[in-house]
C-alpha positions in Angstrom: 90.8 111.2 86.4 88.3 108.2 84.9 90.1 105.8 88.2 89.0 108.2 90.8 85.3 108.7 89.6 85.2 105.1 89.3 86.8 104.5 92.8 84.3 107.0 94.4 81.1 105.5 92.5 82.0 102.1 93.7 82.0 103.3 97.6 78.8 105.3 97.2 77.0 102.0 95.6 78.5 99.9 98.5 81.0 98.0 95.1 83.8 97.4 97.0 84.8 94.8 99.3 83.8 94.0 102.5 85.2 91.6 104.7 84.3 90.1 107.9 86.4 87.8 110.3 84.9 85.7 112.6 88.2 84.3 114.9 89.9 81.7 112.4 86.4 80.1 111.6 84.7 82.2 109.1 85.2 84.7 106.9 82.6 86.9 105.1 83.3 88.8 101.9 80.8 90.5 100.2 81.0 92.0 96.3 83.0 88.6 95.6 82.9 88.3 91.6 84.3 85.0 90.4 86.1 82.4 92.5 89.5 81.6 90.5 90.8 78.5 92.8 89.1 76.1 94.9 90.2 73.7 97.5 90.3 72.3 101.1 93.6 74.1 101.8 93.4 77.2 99.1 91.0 79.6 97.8 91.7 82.5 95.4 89.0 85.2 95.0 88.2 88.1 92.8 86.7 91.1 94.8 86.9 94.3 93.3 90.4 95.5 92.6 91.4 93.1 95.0 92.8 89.1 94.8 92.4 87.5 98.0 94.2 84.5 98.5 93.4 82.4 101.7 95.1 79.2 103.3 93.9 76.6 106.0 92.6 73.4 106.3 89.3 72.3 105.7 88.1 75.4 103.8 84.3 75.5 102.4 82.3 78.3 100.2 78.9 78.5 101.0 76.3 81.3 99.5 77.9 82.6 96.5 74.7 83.6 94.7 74.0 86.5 96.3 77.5 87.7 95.4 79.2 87.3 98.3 80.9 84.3 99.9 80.8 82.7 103.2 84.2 80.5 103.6 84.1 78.5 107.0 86.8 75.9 108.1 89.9 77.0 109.9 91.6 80.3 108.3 95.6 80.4 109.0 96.5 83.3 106.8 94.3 85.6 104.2 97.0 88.2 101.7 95.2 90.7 99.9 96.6 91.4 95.9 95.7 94.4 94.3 94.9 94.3 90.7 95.7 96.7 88.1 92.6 98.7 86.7 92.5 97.4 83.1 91.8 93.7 84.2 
Protein backbone atom coordinates (compact mmCIF):
# COMPACT_ATOMS: atom_id res chain seq x y z
CA UNK A 1 0.00 0.00 0.00
CA UNK A 2 3.07 2.58 1.17
CA UNK A 3 4.53 1.72 -2.96
CA UNK A 4 1.44 2.91 -4.54
CA UNK A 5 0.96 6.22 -2.47
CA UNK A 6 4.54 6.78 -3.18
CA UNK A 7 4.17 5.91 -6.92
CA UNK A 8 1.15 8.26 -7.27
CA UNK A 9 2.87 11.28 -5.20
CA UNK A 10 5.84 11.04 -7.44
CA UNK A 11 3.56 11.61 -10.81
CA UNK A 12 1.53 14.36 -9.22
CA UNK A 13 4.90 16.28 -8.28
CA UNK A 14 6.21 15.60 -11.84
CA UNK A 15 9.29 12.88 -9.70
CA UNK A 16 9.50 10.49 -12.17
CA UNK A 17 11.44 10.26 -15.29
CA UNK A 18 11.13 11.95 -18.30
CA UNK A 19 12.95 11.29 -21.28
CA UNK A 20 13.38 12.95 -24.51
CA UNK A 21 15.11 11.59 -27.82
CA UNK A 22 16.31 13.80 -30.20
CA UNK A 23 17.20 11.15 -33.41
CA UNK A 24 20.54 9.38 -32.08
CA UNK A 25 22.08 12.93 -31.10
CA UNK A 26 20.59 13.82 -27.83
CA UNK A 27 18.85 12.64 -25.19
CA UNK A 28 17.14 14.55 -22.33
CA UNK A 29 16.24 13.07 -19.00
CA UNK A 30 14.91 14.91 -16.42
CA UNK A 31 14.65 13.89 -12.41
CA UNK A 32 18.27 12.23 -13.06
CA UNK A 33 19.67 11.74 -9.36
CA UNK A 34 23.24 10.61 -9.36
CA UNK A 35 25.29 9.59 -12.41
CA UNK A 36 26.93 6.01 -11.40
CA UNK A 37 29.33 5.62 -14.73
CA UNK A 38 30.83 7.95 -16.97
CA UNK A 39 32.50 7.63 -20.25
CA UNK A 40 32.81 8.29 -24.01
CA UNK A 41 31.23 4.98 -24.88
CA UNK A 42 28.94 4.28 -21.53
CA UNK A 43 26.93 6.06 -19.13
CA UNK A 44 24.88 4.61 -16.24
CA UNK A 45 22.13 6.76 -14.65
CA UNK A 46 19.96 6.84 -11.64
CA UNK A 47 16.39 8.15 -12.35
CA UNK A 48 13.81 7.26 -10.21
CA UNK A 49 13.13 3.58 -9.90
CA UNK A 50 14.85 3.34 -13.03
CA UNK A 51 18.84 2.45 -14.13
CA UNK A 52 19.37 3.70 -17.51
CA UNK A 53 22.24 2.46 -19.16
CA UNK A 54 23.30 4.01 -22.58
CA UNK A 55 26.00 3.09 -25.23
CA UNK A 56 27.60 5.05 -28.28
CA UNK A 57 30.51 6.87 -29.15
CA UNK A 58 31.39 10.15 -28.14
CA UNK A 59 28.90 10.51 -25.34
CA UNK A 60 28.91 13.99 -23.24
CA UNK A 61 26.69 15.13 -19.96
CA UNK A 62 25.95 18.58 -19.93
CA UNK A 63 23.55 20.50 -17.23
CA UNK A 64 23.32 18.18 -14.48
CA UNK A 65 22.60 20.85 -11.83
CA UNK A 66 19.32 21.48 -12.46
CA UNK A 67 18.70 17.71 -11.98
CA UNK A 68 18.43 16.60 -15.19
CA UNK A 69 20.92 15.66 -17.84
CA UNK A 70 21.51 16.52 -21.27
CA UNK A 71 23.76 13.63 -22.97
CA UNK A 72 24.71 14.54 -26.65
CA UNK A 73 27.06 12.48 -28.96
CA UNK A 74 25.81 9.58 -31.02
CA UNK A 75 23.19 7.22 -28.99
CA UNK A 76 23.23 3.41 -30.46
CA UNK A 77 21.21 1.80 -27.72
CA UNK A 78 19.61 3.12 -24.25
CA UNK A 79 18.05 -0.28 -21.82
CA UNK A 80 16.00 0.78 -19.02
CA UNK A 81 16.62 -1.33 -15.39
CA UNK A 82 14.20 -1.15 -12.85
CA UNK A 83 15.24 -0.98 -9.35
CA UNK A 84 13.74 -2.49 -6.41
CA UNK A 85 11.93 -0.04 -3.96
CA UNK A 86 14.22 -0.41 -0.82
CA UNK A 87 17.39 1.01 -2.71
Amino acid sequence: MPEKFTDKARDLFYLTPQIHFDCNRELVIENCRRIEEYNDVFMKLISGRLCIQIWGSGLRAYDFKTKGLIIRGRISQVEFIERSSSK
